[in-house]
C-alpha positions in Angstrom: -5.6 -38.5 48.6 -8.2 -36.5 50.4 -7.5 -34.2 53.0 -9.9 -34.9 56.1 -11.5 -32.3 58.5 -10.1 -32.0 62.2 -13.0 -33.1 63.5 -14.2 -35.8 61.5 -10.5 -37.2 61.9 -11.4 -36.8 66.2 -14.7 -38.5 65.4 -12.5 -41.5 64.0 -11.6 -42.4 67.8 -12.6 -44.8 70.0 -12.6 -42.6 73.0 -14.9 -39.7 71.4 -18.0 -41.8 72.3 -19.9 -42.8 75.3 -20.2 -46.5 74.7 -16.2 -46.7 73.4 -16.3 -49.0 69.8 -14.1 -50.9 69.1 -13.9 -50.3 65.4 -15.3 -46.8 63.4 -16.1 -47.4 59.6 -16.3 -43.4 57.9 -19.0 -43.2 55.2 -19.7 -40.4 53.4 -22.3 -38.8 50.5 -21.8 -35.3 48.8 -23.3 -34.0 52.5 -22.2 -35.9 55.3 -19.7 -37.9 57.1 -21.4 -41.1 58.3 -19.2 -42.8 61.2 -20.4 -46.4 61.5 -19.3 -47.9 65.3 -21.2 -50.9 65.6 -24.4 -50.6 67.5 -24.7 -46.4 66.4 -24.5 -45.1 63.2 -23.7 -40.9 63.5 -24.2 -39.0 61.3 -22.9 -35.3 60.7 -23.7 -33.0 57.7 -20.5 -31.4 55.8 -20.9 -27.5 55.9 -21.4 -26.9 52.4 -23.9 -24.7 50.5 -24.6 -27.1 47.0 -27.5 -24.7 45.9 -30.4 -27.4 46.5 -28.8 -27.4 50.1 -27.5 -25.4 52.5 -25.5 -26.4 55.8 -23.0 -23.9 55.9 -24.2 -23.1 59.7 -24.0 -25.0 62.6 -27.7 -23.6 63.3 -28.7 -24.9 59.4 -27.2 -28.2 60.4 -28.7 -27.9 63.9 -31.9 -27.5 62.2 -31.8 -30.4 59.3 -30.6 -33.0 61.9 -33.7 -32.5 63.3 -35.7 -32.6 60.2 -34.0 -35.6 59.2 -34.4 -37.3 62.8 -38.6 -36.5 62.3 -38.8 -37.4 58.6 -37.1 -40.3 58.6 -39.5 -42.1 61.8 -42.5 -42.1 59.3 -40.9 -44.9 57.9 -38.1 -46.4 60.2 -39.9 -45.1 63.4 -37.2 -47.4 66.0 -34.0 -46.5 64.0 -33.8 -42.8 64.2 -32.7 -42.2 68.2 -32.2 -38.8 68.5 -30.4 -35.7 67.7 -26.7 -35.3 69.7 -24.2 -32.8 70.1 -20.7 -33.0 69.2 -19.3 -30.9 72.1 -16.0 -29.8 73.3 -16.0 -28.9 77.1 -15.5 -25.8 78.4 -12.2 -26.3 80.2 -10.7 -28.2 77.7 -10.9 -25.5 75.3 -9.5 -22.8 77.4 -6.8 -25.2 77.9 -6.5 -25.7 74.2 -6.5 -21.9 73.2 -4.1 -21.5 75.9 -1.3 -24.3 75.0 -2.0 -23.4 71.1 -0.9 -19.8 71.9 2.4 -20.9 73.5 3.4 -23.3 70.4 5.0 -21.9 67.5 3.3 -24.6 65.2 -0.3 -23.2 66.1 -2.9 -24.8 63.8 -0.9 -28.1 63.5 -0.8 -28.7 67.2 -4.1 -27.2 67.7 -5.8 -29.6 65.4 -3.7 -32.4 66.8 -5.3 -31.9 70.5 -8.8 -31.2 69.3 -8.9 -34.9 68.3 -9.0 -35.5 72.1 -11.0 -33.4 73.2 -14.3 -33.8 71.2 -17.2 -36.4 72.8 -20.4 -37.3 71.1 -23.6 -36.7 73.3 -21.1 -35.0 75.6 -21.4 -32.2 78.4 -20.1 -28.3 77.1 -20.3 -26.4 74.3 -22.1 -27.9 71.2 -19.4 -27.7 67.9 -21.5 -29.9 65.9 -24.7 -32.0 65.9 -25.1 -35.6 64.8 -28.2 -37.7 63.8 -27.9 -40.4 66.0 -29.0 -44.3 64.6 -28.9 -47.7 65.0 -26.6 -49.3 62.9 -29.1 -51.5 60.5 -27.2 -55.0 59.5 -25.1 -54.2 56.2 -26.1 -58.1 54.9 -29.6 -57.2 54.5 -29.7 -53.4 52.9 -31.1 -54.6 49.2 -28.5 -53.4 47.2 -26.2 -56.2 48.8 -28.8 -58.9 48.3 -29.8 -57.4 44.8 -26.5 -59.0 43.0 -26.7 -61.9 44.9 -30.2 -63.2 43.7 -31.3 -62.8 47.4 -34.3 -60.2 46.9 -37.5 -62.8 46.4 -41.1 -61.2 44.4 -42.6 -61.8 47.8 -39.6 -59.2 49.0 -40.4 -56.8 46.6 -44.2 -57.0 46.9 -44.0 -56.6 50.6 -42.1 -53.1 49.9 -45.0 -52.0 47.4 -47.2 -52.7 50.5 -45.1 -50.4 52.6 -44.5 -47.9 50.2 -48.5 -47.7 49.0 -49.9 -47.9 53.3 -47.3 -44.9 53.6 -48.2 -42.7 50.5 -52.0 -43.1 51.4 -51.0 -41.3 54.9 -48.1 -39.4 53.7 -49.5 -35.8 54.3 -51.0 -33.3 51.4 -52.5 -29.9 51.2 -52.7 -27.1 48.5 -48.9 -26.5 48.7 -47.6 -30.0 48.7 -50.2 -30.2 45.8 -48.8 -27.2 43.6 -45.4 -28.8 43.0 -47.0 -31.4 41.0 -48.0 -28.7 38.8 -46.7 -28.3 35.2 -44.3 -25.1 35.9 -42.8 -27.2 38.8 -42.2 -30.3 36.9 -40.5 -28.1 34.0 -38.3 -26.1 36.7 -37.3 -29.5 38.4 -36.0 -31.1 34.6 -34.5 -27.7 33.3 -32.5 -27.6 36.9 -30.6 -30.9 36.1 -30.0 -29.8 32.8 -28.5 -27.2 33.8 -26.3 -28.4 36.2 -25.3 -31.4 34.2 -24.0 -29.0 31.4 -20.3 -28.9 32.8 -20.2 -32.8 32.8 -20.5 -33.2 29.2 -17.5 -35.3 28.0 -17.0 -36.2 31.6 -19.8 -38.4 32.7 -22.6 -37.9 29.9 -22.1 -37.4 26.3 -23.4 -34.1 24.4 -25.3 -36.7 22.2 -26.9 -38.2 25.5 -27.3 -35.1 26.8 -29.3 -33.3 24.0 -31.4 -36.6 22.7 -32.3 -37.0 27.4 -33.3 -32.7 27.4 -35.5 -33.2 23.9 -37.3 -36.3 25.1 -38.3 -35.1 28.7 -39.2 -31.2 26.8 -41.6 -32.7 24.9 -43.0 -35.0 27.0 -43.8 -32.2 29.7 -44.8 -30.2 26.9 -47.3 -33.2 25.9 -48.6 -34.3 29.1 -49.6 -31.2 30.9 -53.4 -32.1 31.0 -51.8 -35.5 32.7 -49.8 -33.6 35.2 -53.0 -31.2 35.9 -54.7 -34.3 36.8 -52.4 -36.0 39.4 -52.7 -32.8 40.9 -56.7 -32.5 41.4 -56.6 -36.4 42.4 -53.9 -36.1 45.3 -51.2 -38.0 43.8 -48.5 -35.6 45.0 -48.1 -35.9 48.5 -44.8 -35.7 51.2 -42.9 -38.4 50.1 -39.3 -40.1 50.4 -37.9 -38.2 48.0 -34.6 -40.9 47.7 -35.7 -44.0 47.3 -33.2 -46.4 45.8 -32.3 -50.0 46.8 -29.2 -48.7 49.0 -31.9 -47.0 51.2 -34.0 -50.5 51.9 -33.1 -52.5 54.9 -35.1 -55.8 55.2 -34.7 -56.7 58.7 -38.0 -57.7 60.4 -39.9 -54.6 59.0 -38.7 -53.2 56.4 -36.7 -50.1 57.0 -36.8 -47.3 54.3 -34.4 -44.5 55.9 -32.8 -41.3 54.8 -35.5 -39.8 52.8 -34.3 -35.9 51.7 -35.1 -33.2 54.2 -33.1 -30.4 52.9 -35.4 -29.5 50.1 -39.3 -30.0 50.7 -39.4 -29.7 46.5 -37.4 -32.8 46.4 -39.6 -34.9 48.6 -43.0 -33.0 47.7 -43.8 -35.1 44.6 -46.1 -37.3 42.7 -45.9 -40.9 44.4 -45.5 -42.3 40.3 -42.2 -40.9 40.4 -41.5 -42.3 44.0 -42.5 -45.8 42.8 -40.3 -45.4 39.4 -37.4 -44.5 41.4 -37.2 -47.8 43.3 -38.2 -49.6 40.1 -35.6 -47.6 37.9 -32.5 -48.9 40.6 -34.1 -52.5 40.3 -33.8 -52.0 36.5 -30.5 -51.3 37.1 -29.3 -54.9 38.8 -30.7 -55.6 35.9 -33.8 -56.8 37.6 -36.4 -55.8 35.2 -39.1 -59.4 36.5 -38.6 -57.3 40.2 -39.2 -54.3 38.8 -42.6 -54.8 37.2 -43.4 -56.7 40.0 -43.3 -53.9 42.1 -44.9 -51.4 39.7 -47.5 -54.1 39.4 -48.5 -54.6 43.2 -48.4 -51.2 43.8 -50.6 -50.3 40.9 -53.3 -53.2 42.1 -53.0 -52.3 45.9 -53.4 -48.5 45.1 -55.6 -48.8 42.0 -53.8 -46.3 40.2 -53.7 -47.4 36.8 -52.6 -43.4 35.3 -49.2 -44.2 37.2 -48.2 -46.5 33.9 -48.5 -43.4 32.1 -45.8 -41.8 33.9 -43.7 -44.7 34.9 -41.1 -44.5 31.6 -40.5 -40.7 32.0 -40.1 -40.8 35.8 -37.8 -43.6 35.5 -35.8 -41.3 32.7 -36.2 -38.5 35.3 -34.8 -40.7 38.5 -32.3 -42.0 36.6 -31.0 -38.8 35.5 -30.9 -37.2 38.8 -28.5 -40.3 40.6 -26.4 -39.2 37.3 -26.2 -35.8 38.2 -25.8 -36.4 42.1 -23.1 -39.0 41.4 -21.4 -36.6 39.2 -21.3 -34.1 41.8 -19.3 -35.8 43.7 -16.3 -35.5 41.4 -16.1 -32.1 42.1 -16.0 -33.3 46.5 -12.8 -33.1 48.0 -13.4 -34.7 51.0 -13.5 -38.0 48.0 -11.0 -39.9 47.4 -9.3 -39.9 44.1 -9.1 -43.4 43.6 -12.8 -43.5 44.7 -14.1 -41.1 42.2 -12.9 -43.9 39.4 -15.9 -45.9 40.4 -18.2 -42.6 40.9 -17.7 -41.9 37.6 -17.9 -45.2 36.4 -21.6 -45.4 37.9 -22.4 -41.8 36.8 -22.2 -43.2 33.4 -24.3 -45.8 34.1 -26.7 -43.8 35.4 -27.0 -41.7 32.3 -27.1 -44.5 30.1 -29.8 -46.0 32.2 -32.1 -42.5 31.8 -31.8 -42.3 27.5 -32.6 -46.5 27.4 -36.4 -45.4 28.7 -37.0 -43.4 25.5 
């Protein structure tokens, strides 16, 4: 049973928001708390420091709300509202510091009255920011229609439209360019490695482990004139950075939201590994007809032919990474136990998936 924070247990009421839900769904990743209430999605980052990230300040957070808010309109401009503060008023918490000091059970009662007295896109002192959204119809995110036969060629095709119009305007210069460059690549593959180590008999076998670290060395190792390459031609460029079929909405545009802002390297990247992400997850629904068809358009629209090259070890690469992220959160305790069963059940997976494109 996980414990909750005070505040994300305030956010769970009705009466913390302006337009007064009736119902609050709570989502959450290895970062955030997500509080779905209908017509708003909200979301608030956890203040954690996970190396590749860090939120531990409410100025950090502050600041990646906002990243995320302007990031994210590139390609789901009328989803992402605003940024809002999370405040507590002024006279409220005077009257909360004073009431707590009079109670023998301070932090008890003290968390007990802050559930009342926090309001989203309130007036006083900002506690916490949010990333304000609208809520984006659950029946048509792709990885609901993906095992239910519902996601169509033309679907797919229409996303390699998307994805291709956005990567030829998606911004590059000489230091978006440089981490597409060999000592980059190697950096970004040794990093998983190395924080994948202490899930070894947990999520990912040694033998997995070792035959997934010799195959991606010597294919860096092998391919740097290749990597070179895509750099001097412009294929590394701002990008999504986390595209997988949970992140595809098809309403009527397609919406491809919450792309990494935290970590320029993650997002910085060659669009072939962009484009094997989406296909690796199709791969996984066991989709493999969708997935070529979207390698395929792409490659036609774009005329990038090299990307094929690539496509296997990217996939290995993407794979490996949701592997390592969903192993992560075994370690969350804001997760429930009973919930980390299936986490680890798709961690698995997830590594399985990266050694089959050997």
């Amino acid at each position: 049973m996980s414990i909750l924070p005070s505040t994300v247990k305030a956010l769970l009421k009705s009466q913390a928001y302006p337009h007064k839900p009736q119902k609050i769904e709570l989502g959450q990743t290895q970062m955030s708390f997500i509080f779905l209430t209908g017509e708003y999605v909200y979301k608030i980052k956890k203040p954690v420091n996970l190396g590749y990230l860090d939120y531990t300040t409410l100025e950090k957070r502050h600041f990646f709300c906002q990243q995320e808010l302007e990031l994210n309109k590139r390609l789901c401009p009328d989803v992402y509202l605003a940024v809002v503060p999370i405040t507590m008023s002024l006279r409220g918490a005077k009257r909360l510091r004073g009431e707590a000091e009079a109670n023998s059970e301070t932090p008890r009662y003290a968390r007990g009255k802050l559930r009342n007295l926090l309001h989203v896109e309130g007036q006083g002192e900002a506690i916490e920011y949010a990333v304000k959204m609208k809520q984006l119809p659950q029946d048509r995110m792709m990885d609901v229609l993906l095992p239910r036969g519902q996601v169509t060629l033309e679907m797919v095709a229409r996303v390699a439209e998307r994805l291709m119009s956005f990567h030829q305007k998606a911004e590059t210069n000489q230091k978006i360019a440089a981490f597409g460059r060999l000592n980059v690549i190697r950096h970004n593959c040794d990093e998983n490695f190395a924080q994948t180590e202490k899930y070894i008999g947990t999520s990912i076998t040694a033998e997995e482990y070792q035959h997934i670290k010799n195959y991606t060395d010597n294919f860096v190792d092998s391919n740097a004139s290749l990597f070179d390459k895509r750099v001097r031609e412009g294929r590394i460029r701002d990008c999504h950075g986390d595209l997988h079929a949970a992140h595809v909405c098809f309403t009527d545009e397609i919406c491809i939201y919450d792309c990494i802002e935290f970590n320029d390297r993650f997002r910085y990247s060659d669009v072939a590994s962009e484009i094997a992400f989406l296909a690796m997850d199709l791969d996984r629904y066991q989709q493999a007809g969708l997935s070529r068809h979207l390698v395929n358009t792409y490659v036609e629209l774009s005329h990038d032919e090299e990307l094929l090259k690539l496509l296997n070890f990217y996939k290995c690469y993407r794979a490996y990474v949701r592997g390592k992220v969903e192993s992560f959160k075994l370690d969350d305790p804001y997760i429930p136990e009973e919930e980390k069963a299936k986490v680890l059940t798709a961690a698995r997976s997830y590594f399985q998936l990266a050694e089959s494109y050997m």
